[in-house]
C-alpha positions in Angstrom: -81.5 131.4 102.9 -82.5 133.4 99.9 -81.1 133.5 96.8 -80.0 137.2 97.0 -78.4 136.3 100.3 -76.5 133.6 98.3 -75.9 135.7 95.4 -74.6 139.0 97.6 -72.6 136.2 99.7 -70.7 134.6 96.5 -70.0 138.7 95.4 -68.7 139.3 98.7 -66.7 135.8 98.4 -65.0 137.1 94.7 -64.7 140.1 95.6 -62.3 139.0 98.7 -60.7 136.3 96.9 -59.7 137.7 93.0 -59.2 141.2 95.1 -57.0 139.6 97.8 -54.9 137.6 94.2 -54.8 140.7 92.4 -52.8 142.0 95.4 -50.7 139.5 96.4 -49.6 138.9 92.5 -49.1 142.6 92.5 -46.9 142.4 95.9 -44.9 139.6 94.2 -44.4 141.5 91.2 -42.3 143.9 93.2 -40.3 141.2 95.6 -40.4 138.0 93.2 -37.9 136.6 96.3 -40.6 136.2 98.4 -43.0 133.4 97.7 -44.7 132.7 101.3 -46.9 136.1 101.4 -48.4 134.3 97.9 -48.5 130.7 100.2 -50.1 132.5 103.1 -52.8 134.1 100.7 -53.6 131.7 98.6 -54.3 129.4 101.6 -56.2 132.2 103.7 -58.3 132.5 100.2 -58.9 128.9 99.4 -60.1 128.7 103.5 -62.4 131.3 103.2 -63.4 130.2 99.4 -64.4 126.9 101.3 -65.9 128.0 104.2 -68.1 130.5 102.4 -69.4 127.5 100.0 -69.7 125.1 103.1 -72.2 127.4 104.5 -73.7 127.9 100.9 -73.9 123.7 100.7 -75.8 123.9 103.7 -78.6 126.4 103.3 -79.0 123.5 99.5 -78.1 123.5 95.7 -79.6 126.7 94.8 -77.8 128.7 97.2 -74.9 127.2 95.7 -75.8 127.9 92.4 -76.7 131.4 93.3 -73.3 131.9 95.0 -71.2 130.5 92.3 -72.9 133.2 90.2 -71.9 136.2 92.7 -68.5 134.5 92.3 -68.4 135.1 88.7 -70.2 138.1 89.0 -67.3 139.7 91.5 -64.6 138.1 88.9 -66.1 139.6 85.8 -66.6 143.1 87.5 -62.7 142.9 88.7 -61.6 141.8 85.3 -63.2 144.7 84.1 -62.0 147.3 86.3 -58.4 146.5 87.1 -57.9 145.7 83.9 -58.4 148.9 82.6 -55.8 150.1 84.9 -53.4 147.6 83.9 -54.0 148.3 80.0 -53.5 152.0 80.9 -49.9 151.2 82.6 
């Protein structure tokens, strides 16, 4: 596996998982009653988080390195634009 494939994979990852948070904390924002839609999603996230870097541990330590970097990557670019919206609110 290449390290782009690592690094797009670990973007892909972030995105899914801070964009999948950033909706369910919105969602519970709205019905704070509700707490197993956050249960559900943070467990479908962490799976998917884990299965994503099993795969990564597999193909050896730079892939890993790479995809914790698209990870950070994704988080950064989120971080940046949602927050603008929320500063704007």
């Amino acid at each position: 596996m290449s390290w782009l494939v690592a690094l797009a994979g670990g973007i892909g990852l972030g995105l899914v998982s801070f964009g999948g948070l950033w909706l369910t904390v919105r969602q519970l924002a709205q019905q704070p009653r509700y707490r197993m839609p956050f249960i559900v999603s943070q467990a479908g996230r962490l799976v998917l988080l884990t299965l994503g870097f099993y795969v990564l541990c597999r193909a050896g330590p730079a892939a890993v390195i790479c995809g914790l970097a698209g990870l950070l990557i994704a988080k950064w670019y989120l971080v940046l634009t949602l927050g603008k919206s929320f500063s704007n609110a």
